[in-house]
C-alpha positions as MATLAB code, in Angstrom:
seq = 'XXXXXXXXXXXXXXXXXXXXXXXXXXXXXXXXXXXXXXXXXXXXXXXXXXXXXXXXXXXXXXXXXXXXXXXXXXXXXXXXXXXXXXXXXXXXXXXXXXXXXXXXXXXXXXXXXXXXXXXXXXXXXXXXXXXXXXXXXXXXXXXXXXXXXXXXXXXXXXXXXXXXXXXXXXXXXXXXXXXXXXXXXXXXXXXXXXXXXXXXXXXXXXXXXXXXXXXXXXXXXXXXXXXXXXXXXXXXXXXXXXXXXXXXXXXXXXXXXXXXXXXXXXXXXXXXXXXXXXXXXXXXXXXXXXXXXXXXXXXXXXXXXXXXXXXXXXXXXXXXXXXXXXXXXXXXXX';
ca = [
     110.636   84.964  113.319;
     106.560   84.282  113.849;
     104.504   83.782  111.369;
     100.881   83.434  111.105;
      99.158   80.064  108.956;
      96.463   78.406  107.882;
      95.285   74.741  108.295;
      92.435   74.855  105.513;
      91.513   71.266  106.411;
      91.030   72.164  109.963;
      89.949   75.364  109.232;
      91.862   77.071  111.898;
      94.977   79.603  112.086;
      97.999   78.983  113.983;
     101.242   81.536  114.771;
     104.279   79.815  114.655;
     107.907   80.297  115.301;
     110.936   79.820  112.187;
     114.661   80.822  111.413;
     115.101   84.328  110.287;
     116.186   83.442  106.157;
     119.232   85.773  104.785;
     117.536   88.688  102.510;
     118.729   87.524   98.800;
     119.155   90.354   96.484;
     117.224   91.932   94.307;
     114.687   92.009   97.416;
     114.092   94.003   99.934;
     112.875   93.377  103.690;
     109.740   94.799  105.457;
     107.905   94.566  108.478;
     104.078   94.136  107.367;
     102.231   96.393  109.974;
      98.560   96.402  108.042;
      96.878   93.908  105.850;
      93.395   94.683  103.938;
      90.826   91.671  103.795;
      89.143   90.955  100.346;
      86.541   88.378   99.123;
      89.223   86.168   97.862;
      90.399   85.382  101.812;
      87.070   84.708  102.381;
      86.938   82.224   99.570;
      89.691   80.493  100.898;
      88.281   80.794  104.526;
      84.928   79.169  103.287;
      86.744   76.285  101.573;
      84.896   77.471   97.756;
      89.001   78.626   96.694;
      91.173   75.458   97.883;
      94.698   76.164   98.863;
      97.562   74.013  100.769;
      97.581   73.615  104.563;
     100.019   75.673  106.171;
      99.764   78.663  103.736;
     100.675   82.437  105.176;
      97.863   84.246  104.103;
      97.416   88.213  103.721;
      98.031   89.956  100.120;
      96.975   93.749  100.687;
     100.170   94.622  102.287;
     101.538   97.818  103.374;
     104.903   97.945  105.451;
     108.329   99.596  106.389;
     111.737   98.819  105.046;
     113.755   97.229  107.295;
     116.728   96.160  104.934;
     117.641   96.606  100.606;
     116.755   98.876   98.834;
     116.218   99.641   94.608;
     113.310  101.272   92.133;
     109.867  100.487   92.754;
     106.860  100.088   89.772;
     106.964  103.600   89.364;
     110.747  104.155   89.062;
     111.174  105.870   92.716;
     114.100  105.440   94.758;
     113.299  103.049   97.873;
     115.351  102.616  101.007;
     115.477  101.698  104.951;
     112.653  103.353  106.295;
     110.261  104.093  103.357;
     106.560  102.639  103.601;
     105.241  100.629  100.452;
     102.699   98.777   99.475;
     102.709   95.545   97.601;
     101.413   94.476   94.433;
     100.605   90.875   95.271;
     100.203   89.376   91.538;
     103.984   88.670   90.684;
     104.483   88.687   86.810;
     106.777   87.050   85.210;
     107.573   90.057   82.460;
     108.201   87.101   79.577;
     105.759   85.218   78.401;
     103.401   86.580   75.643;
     100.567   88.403   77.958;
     103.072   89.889   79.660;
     105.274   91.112   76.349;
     102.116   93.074   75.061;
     101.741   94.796   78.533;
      98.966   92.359   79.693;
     100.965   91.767   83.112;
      97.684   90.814   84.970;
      97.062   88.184   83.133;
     100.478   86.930   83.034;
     100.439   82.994   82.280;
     102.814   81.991   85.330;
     101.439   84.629   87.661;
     102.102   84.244   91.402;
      99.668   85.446   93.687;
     101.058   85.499   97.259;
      98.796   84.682   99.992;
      96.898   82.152   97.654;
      99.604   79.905   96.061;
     102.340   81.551   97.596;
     103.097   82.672  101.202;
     101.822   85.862  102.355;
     102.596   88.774  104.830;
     100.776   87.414  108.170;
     104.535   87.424  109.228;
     106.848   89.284  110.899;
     109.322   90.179  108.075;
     108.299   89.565  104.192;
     110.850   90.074  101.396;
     109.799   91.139   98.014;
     111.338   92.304   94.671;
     111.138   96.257   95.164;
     109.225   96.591   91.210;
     106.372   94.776   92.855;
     105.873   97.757   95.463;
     105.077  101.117   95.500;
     106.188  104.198   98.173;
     103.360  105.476   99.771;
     103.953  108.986  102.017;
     104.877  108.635  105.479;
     102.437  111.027  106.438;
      99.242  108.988  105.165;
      97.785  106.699  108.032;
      99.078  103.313  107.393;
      95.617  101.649  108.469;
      94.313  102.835  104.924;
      97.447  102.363  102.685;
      96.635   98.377  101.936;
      93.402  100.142   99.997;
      95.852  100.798   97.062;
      95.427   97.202   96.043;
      91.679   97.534   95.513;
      91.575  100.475   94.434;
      93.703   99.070   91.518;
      90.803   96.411   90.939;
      88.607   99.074   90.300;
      90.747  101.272   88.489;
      91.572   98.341   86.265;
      88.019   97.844   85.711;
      86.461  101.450   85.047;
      89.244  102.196   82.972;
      87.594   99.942   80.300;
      84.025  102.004   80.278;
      84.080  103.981   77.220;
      81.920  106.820   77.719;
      82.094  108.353   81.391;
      78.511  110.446   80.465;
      76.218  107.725   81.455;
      74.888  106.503   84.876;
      77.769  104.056   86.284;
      75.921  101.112   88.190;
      77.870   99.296   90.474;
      76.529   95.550   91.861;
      78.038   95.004   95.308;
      79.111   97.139   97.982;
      82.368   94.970   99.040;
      85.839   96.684   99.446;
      86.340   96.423   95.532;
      82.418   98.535   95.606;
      83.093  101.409   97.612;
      86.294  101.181   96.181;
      85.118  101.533   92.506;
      82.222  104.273   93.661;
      85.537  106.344   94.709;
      87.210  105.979   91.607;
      84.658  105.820   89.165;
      84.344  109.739   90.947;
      87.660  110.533   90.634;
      87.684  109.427   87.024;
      84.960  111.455   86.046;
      81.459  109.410   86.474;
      78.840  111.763   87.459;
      76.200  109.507   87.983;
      77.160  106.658   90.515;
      75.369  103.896   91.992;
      76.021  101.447   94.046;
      73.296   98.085   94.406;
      73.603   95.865   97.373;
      71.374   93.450   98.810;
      72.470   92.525  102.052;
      70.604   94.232  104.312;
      73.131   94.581  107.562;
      75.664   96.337  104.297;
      73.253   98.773  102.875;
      72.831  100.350  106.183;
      76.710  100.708  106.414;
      76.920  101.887  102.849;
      74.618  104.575  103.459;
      76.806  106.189  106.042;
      79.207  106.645  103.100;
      77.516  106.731   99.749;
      74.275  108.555   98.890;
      73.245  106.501   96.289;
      72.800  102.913   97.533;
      70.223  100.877   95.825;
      68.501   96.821   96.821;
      68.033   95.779   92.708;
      69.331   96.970   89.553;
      65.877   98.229   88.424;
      65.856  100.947   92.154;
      68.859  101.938   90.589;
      67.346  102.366   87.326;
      64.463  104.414   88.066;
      62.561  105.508   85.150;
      65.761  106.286   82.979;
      65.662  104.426   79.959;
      69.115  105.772   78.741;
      71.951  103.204   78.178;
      74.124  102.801   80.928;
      77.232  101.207   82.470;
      77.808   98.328   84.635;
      80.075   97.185   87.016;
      79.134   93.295   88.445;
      82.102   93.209   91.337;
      80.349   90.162   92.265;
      80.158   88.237   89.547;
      77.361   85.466   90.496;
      74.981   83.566   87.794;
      72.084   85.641   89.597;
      73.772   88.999   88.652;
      74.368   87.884   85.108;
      70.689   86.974   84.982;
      69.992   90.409   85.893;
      71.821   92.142   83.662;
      70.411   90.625   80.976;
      67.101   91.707   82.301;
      68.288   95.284   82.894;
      69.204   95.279   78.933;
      65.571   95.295   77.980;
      64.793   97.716   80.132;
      66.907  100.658   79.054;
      67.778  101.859   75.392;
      70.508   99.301   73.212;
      74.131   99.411   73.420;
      74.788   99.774   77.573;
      78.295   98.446   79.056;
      78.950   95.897   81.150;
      82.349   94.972   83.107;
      82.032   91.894   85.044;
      85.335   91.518   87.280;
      83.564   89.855   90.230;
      84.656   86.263   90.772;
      81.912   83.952   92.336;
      80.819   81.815   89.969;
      82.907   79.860   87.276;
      80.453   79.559   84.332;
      78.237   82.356   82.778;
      75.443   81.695   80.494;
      73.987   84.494   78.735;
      71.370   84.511   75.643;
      72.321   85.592   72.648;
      69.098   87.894   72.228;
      70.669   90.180   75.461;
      74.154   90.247   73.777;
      73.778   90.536   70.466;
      70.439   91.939   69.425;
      70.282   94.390   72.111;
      74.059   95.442   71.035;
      75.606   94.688   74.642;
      79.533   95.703   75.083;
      80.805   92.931   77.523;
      84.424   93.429   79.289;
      85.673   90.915   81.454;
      88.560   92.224   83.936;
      90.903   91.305   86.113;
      93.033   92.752   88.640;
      94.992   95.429   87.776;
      98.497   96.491   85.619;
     101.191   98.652   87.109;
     100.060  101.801   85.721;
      96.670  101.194   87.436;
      98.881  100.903   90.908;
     100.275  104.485   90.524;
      96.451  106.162   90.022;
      95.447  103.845   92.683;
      97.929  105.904   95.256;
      96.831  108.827   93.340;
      93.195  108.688   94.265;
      93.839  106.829   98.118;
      96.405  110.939   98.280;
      92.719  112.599   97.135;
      90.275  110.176   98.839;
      91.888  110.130  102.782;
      89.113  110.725  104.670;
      86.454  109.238  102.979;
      88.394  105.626  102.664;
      89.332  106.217  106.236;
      85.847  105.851  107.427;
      85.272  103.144  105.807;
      87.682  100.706  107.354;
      87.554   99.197  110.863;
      90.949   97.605  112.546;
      91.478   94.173  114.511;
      94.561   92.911  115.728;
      95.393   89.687  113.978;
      98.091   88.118  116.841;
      95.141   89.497  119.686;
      92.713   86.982  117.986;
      94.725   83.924  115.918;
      92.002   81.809  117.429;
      89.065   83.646  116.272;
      90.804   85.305  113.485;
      88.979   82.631  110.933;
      85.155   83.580  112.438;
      86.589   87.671  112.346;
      86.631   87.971  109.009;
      83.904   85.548  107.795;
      81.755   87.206  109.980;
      82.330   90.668  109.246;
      79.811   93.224  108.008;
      82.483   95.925  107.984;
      83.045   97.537  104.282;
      86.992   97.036  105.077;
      88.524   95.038  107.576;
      91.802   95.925  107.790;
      94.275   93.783  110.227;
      96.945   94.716  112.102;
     100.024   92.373  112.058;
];
């Protein structure tokens, strides 16, 4: 069987050739035909998340059954034939997160395509109650959006009133994403803030309410409000804090975006203007099954969103593909 992996230190992909391993039960076989790109292959790709040479990347998976069969997170029947996606975060189901239902952040969690191999190959096995059946009918190009759309569901889910203006900082996959969910979930008021330039025209083809600084999105409101950072930089955390003097005490902030690894925020932000602060990150089971919910509802609009390159057309310029692109979703084909 090929497979397709990565030499960080030469920064370069390679497709390779291997033995075909026997399928060992409880798992089940597919053939990965579609894998989403996210921020955290790009952190890899840059060099800023460091993983070991020769790793199979690729962790928004959707596929076919080839072989096995069993119960997926949801408790549906799978078998030969049926598409799924993958949840990519393997629990472990016993240590203590993961006995009070806190499964994402499960203390031996396994995250394929980052410390473990992932789909950029031509058969992947996985335990069946880390997938979920998606319907044949839905165009496979768009199923590996489940997995983000989980992220966001994850995240919006922990907003406590759905009445105020939702602001959301980055228009990435997990941004659009969230915009579409926060939606679906009952947020009126949605708004997305980007600054790259080359993005916001892009965005704007899909979302009316795009926005270059938190205080554009703002506007003259001085109500409290909600906030979504999907980026997650110490130059968005410095603007949130300015944001909470601008508006009334007590707005929310979730901050599941992943680019910097130390936050510093004043006490006179977070305390004496009455700041709720949520950290989140990625998503539970549950969250999976109203991800495919709103991907059934949201078709068309995710579809436009995504564009399509053929991973084994390009290994040699796969690496440049997806650090260079401006596309909302790239989405390759395996």
């Amino acid at each position: 069987m090929w497979r397709i992996i990565y030499h960080q230190a030469e920064g370069s992909f390679e497709k390779v050739s291997g033995d075909i391993q026997p399928l060992q039960a409880p798992n089940i076989r597919i053939k990965p035909d579609y894998i989403g790109v996210c921020g955290s292959d790009k952190s890899i790709l840059s060099g800023k998340r460091k993983v070991y040479n020769g790793l199979v990347m690729g962790h928004e998976i959707t596929g076919k059954i080839l072989e096995g069969h069993g119960l997926d997170l949801a408790g549906d029947h799978l078998g030969e034939g049926d598409r799924i996606v993958v949840l990519p975060n393997y629990y472990c189901g016993e240590c203590e997160d993961c006995r009070h239902g806190h499964y994402n952040t499960c203390k031996n969690k396994v995250s394929i395509g980052v410390n473990a191999q992932g789909a950029m190959q031509e058969f992947f096995d996985v335990d069946p109650k880390f997938t979920i059946r998606v319907d044949n009918r839905i165009d496979p190009e768009i199923a590996p959006l489940i997995e983000p759309i989980a992220v966001a569901v994850h995240a919006i889910r922990k907003f406590t009133s759905r009445d105020r203006r939702l602001i959301i900082i980055g228009g990435g996959s997990v941004g659009i994403s969230s915009y579409i969910t926060a939606r679906y979930l009952g947020f009126n008021d949605v708004r997305i803030v980007e600054k790259i330039e080359r993005k916001v025209s892009e965005l704007r083809e899909h979302v009316d309410s795009v926005y270059g600084s938190l205080e554009e999105a703002i506007g003259y409101s001085t109500d409290p409000v909600c906030v979504l950072d999907t980026v997650g930089s110490a130059e968005t955390i410095s603007e949130i804090e300015h944001l909470s003097e601008m508006v009334a005490s007590g707005s929310e902030f979730v901050i599941n975006g992943l680019e910097s690894q130390e936050y510093a925020m004043h006490q006179a932000y977070l305390v004496r203007r009455e700041m709720t602060l949520h950290g989140s990150i990625i998503y539970i089971p549950n969250d999976f099954v109203m991800a495919r919910e709103i991907l059934y509802n949201n078709v068309d609009a995710l579809a436009k969103t995504v564009a399509v390159a053929d991973a084994q057309r390009i290994v040699g310029e796969l690496r440049s593909r997806i650090l260079n692109s401006a596309d909302i979703k790239l989405v390759l084909k395996i």
